[in-house]
N, CA, C and O atoms as CSV, one atom per row, in Angstrom:
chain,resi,resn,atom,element,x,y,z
A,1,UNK,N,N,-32.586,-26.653,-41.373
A,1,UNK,CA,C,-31.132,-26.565,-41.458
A,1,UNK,C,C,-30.562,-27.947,-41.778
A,1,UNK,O,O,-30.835,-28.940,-41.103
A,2,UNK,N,N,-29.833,-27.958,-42.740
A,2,UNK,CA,C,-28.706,-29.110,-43.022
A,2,UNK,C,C,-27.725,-29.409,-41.929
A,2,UNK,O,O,-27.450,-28.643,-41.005
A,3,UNK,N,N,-27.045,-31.035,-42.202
A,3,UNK,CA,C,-26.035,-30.753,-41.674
A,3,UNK,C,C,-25.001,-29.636,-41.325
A,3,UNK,O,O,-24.454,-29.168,-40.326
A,4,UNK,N,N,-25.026,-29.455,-42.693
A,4,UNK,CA,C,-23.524,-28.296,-42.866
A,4,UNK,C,C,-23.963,-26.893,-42.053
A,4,UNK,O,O,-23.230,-26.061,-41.518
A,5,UNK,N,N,-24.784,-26.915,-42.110
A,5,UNK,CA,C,-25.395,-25.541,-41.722
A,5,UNK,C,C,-25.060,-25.571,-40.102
A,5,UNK,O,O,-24.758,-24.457,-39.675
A,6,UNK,N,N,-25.056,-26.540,-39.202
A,6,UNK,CA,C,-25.079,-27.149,-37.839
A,6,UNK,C,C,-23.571,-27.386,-37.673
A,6,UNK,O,O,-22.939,-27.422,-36.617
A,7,UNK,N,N,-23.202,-27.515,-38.710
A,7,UNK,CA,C,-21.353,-27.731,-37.942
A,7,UNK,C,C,-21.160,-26.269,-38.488
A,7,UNK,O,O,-20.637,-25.707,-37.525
A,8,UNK,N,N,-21.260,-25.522,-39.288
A,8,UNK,CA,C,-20.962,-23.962,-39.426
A,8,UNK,C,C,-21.067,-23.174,-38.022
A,8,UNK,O,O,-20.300,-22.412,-37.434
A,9,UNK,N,N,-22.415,-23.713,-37.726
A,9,UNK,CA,C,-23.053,-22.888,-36.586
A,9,UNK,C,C,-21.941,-23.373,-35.433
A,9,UNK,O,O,-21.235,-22.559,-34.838
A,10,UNK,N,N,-21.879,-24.977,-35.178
A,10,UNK,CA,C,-20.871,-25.458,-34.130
A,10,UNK,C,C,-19.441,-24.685,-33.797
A,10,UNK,O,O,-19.098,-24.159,-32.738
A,11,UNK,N,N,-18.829,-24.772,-34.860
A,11,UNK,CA,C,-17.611,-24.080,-35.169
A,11,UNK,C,C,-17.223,-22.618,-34.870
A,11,UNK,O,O,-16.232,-22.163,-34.298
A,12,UNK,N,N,-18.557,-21.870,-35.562
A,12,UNK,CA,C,-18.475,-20.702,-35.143
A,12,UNK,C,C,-18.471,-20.417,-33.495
A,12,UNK,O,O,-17.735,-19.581,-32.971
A,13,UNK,N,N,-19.142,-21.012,-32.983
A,13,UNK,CA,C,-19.123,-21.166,-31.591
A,13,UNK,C,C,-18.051,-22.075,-30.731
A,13,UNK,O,O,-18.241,-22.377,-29.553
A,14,UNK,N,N,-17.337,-22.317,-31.205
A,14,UNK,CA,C,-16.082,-23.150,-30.715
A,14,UNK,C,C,-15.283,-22.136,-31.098
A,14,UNK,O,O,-14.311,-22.082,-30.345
A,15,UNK,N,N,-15.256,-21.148,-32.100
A,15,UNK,CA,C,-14.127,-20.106,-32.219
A,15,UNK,C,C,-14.216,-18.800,-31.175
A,15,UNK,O,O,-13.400,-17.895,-31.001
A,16,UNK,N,N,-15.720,-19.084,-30.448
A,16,UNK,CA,C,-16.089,-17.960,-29.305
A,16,UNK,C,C,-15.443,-18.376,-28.225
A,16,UNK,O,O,-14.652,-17.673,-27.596
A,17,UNK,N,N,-15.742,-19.535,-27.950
A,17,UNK,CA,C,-15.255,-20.104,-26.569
A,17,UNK,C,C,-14.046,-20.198,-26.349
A,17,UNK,O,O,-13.635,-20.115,-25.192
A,18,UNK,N,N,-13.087,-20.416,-27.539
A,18,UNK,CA,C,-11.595,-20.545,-27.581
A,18,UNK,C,C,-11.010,-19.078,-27.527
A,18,UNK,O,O,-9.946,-19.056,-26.910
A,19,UNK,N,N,-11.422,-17.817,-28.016
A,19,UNK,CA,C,-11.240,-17.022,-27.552
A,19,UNK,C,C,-11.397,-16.064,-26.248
A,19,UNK,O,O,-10.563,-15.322,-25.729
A,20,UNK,N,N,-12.789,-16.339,-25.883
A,20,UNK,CA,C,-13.435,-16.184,-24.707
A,20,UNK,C,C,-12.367,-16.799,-23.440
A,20,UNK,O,O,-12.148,-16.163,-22.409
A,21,UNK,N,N,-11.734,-18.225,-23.763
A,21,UNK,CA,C,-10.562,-18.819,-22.899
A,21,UNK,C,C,-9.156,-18.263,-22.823
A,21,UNK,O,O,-8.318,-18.417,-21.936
A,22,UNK,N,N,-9.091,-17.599,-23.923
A,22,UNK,CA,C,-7.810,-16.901,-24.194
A,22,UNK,C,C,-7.868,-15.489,-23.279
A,22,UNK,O,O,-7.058,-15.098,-22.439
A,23,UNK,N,N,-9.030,-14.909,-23.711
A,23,UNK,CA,C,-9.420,-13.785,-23.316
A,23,UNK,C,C,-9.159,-13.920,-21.106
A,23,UNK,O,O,-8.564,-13.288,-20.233
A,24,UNK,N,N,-9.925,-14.969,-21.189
A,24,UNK,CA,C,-10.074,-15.376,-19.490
A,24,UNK,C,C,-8.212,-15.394,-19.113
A,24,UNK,O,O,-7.773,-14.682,-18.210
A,25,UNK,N,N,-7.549,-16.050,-19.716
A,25,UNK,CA,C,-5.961,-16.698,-19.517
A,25,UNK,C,C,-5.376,-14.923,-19.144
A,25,UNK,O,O,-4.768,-14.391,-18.215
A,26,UNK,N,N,-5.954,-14.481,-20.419
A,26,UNK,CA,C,-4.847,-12.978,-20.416
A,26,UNK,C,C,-5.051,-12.025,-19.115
A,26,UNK,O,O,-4.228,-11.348,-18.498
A,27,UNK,N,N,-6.667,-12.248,-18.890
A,27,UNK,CA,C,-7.068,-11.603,-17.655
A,27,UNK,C,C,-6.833,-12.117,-16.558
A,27,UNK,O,O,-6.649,-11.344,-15.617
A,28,UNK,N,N,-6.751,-13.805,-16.282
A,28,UNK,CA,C,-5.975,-14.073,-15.056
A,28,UNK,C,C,-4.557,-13.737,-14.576
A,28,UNK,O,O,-4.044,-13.471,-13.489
A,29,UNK,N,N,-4.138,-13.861,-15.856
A,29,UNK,CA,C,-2.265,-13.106,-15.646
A,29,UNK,C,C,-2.163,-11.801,-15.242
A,29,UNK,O,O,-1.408,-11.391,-14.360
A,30,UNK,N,N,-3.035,-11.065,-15.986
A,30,UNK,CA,C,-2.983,-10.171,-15.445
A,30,UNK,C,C,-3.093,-9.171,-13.825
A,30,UNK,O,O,-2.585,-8.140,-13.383
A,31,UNK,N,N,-4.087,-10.232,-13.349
A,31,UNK,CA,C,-4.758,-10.175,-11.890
A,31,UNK,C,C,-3.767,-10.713,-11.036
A,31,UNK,O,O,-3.743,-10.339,-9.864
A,32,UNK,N,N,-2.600,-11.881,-11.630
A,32,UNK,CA,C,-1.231,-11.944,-10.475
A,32,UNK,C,C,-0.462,-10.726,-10.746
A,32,UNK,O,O,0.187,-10.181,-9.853
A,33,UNK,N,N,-0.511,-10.270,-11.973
A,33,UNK,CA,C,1.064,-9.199,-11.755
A,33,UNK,C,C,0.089,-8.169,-10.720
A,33,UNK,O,O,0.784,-7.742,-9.798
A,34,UNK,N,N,-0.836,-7.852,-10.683
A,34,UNK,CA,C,-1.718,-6.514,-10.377
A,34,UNK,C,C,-1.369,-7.061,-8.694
A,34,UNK,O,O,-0.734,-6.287,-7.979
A,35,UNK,N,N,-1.669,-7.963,-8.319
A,35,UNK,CA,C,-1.317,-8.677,-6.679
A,35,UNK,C,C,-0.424,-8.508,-6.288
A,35,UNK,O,O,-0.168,-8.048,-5.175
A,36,UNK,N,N,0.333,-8.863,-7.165
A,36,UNK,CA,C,2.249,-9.134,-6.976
A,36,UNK,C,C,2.528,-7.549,-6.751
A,36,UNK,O,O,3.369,-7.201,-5.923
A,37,UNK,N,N,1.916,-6.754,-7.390
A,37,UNK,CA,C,2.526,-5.165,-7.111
A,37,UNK,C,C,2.370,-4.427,-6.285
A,37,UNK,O,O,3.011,-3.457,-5.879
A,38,UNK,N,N,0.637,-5.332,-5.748
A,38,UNK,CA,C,0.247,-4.521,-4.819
A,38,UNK,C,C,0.532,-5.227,-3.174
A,38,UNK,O,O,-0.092,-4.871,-2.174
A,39,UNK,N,N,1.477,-6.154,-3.191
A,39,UNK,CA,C,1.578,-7.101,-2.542
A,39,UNK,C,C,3.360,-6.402,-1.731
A,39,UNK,O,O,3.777,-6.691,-0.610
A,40,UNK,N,N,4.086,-5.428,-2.815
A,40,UNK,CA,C,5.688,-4.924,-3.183
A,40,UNK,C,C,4.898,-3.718,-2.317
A,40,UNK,O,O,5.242,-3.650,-1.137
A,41,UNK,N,N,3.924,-2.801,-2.748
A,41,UNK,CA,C,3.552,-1.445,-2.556
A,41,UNK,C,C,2.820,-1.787,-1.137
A,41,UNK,O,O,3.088,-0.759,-0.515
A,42,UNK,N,N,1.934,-2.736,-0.096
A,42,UNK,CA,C,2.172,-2.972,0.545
A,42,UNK,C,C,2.864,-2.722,1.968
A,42,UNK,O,O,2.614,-2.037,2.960
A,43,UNK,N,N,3.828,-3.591,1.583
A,43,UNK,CA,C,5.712,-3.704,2.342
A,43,UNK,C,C,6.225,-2.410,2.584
A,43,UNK,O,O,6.874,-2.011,3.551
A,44,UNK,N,N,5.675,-1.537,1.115
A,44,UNK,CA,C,6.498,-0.281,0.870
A,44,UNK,C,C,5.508,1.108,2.403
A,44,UNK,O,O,5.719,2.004,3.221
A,45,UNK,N,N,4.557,0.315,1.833
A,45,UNK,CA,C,3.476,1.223,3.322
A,45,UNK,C,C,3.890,1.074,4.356
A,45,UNK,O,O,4.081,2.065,5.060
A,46,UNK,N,N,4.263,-0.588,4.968
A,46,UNK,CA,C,4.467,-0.786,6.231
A,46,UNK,C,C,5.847,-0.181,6.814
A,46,UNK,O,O,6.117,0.327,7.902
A,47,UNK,N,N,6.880,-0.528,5.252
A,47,UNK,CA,C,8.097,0.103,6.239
A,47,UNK,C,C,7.885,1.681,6.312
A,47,UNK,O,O,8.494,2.199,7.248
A,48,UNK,N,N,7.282,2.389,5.662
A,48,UNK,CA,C,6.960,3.733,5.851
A,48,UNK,C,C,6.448,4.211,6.892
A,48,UNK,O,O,6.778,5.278,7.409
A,49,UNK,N,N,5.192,3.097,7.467
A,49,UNK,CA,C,4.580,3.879,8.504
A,49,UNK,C,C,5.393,3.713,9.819
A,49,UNK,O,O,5.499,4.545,10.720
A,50,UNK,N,N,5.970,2.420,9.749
A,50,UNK,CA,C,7.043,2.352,11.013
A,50,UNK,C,C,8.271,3.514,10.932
A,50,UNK,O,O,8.535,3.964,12.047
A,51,UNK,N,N,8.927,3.982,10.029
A,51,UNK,CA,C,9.535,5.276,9.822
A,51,UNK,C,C,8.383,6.302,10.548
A,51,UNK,O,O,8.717,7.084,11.439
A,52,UNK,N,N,7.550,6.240,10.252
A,52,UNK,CA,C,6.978,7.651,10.641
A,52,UNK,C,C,6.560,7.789,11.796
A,52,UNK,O,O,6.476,8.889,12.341
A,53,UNK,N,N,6.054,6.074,12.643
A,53,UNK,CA,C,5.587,5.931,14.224
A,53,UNK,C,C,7.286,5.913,14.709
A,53,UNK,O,O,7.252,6.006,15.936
A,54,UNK,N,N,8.690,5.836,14.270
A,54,UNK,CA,C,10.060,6.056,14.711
A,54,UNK,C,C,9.970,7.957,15.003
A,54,UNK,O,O,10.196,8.600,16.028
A,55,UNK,N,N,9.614,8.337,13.837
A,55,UNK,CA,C,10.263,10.314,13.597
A,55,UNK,C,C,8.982,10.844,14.238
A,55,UNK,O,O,8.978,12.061,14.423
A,56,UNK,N,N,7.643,10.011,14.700
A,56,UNK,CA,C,6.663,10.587,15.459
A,56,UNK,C,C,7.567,10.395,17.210
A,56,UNK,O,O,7.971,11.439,17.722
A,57,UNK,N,N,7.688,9.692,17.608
A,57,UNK,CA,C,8.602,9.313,18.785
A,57,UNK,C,C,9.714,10.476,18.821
A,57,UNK,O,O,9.616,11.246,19.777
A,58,UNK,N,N,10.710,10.696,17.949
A,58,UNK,CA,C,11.364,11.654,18.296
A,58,UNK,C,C,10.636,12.590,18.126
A,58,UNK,O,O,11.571,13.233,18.605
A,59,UNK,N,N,10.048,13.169,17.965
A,59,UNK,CA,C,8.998,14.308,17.921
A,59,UNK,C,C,8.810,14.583,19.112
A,59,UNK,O,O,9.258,15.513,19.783
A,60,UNK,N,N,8.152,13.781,19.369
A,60,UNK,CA,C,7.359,13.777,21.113
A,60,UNK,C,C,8.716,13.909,22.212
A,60,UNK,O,O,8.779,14.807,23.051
A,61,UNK,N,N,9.849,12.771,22.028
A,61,UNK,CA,C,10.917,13.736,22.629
A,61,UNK,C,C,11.962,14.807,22.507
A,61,UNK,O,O,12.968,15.048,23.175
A,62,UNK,N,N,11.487,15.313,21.574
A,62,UNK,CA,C,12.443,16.748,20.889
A,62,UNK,C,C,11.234,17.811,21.796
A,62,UNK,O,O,11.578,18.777,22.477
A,63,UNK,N,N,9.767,17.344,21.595
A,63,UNK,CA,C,9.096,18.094,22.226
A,63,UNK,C,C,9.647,18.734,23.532
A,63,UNK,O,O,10.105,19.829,23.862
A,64,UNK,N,N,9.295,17.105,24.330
A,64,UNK,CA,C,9.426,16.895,25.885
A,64,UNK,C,C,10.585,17.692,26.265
A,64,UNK,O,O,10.592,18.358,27.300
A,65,UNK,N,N,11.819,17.626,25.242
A,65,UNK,CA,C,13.236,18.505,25.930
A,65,UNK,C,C,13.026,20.200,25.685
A,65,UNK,O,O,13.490,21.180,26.270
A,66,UNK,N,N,12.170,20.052,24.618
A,66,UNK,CA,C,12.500,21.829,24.521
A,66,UNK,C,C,11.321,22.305,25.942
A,66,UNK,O,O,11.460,23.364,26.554
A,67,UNK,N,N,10.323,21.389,26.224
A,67,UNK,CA,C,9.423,22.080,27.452
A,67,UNK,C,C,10.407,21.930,28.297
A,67,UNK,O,O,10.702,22.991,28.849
A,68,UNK,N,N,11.018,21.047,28.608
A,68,UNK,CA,C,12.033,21.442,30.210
A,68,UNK,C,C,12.906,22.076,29.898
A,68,UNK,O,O,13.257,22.674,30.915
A,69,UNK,N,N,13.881,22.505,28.621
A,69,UNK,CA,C,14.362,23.523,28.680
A,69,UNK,C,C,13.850,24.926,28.437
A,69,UNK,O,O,14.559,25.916,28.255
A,70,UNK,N,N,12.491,24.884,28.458
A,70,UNK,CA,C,12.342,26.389,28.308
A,70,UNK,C,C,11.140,26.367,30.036
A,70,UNK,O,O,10.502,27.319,30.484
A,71,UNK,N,N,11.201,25.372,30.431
A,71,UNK,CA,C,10.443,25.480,32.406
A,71,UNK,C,C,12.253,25.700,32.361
A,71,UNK,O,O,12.435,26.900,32.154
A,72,UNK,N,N,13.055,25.270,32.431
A,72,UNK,CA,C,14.342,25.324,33.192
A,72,UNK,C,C,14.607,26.940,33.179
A,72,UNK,O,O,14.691,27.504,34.270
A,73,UNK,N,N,14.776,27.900,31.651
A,73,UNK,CA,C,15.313,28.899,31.631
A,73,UNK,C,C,14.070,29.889,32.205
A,73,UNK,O,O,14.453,30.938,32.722
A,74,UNK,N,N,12.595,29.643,32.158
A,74,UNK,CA,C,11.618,30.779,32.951
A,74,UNK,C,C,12.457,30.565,34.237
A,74,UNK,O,O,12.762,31.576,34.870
A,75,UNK,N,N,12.848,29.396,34.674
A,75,UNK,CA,C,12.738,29.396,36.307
A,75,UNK,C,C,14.186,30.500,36.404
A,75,UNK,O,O,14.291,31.533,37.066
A,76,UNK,N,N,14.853,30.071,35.806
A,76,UNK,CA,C,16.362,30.380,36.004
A,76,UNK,C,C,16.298,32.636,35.542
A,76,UNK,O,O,17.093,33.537,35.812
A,77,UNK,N,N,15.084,32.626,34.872
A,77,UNK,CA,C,15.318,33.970,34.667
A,77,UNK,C,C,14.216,34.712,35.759
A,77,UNK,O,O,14.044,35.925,35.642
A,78,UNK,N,N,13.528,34.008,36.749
A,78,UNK,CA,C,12.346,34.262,37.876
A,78,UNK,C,C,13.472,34.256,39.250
A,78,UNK,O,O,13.051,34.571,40.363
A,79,UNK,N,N,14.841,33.889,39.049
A,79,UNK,CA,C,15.319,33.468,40.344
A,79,UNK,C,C,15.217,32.331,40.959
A,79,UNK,O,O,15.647,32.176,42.102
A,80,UNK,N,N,14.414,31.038,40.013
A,80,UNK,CA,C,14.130,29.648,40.588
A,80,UNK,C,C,15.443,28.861,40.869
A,80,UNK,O,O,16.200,28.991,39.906
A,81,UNK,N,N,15.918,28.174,41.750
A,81,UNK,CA,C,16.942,27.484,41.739
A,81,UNK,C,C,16.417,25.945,40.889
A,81,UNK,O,O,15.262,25.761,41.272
A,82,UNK,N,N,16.820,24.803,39.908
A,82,UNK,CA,C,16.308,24.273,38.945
A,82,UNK,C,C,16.953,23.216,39.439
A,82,UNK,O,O,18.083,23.555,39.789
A,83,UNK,N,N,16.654,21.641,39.695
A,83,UNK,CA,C,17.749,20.568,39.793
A,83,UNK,C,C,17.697,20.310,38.149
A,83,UNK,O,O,16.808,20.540,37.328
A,84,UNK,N,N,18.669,19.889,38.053
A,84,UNK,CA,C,19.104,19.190,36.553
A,84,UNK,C,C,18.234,17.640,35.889
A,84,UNK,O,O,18.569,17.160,34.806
């Protein structure tokens, strides 16, 4: 191989690597927005699940009232006298 033949070859391979860097750049950007979204979606879980450990709580006391009002009305239809 000649010179010329060795900077052909060089070059060609300097046009890999410069793309190969471009290629790397586009894929790092990409990997913050992909973070950044999943970073928004997240937040979006946490305030959700605290909504749902809130409407699980009333649950449990919507429960708790309908059992003493329905022990209150067996007693009250058995003749039980009931304190309030």
């Amino acid at each position: 191989m000649n010179k010329w033949e060795y900077k052909y070859l060089w070059e060609q391979e300097a046009t890999k690597v410069e793309n190969l860097i471009d290629i790397n750049g586009k894929n790092a950007f990409h990997i913050q927005e992909l973070y950044a979204d999943l970073k928004k979606k997240d937040e979006v879980i946490n305030k959700l699940s605290v909504k749902l450990n809130e409407k699980r709580e009333d649950v449990l006391k919507l429960k708790n009232l309908i059992k003493t009002q329905h022990e209150k009305d067996f007693a009250a239809a058995i003749g039980v006298e009931v304190d309030n």
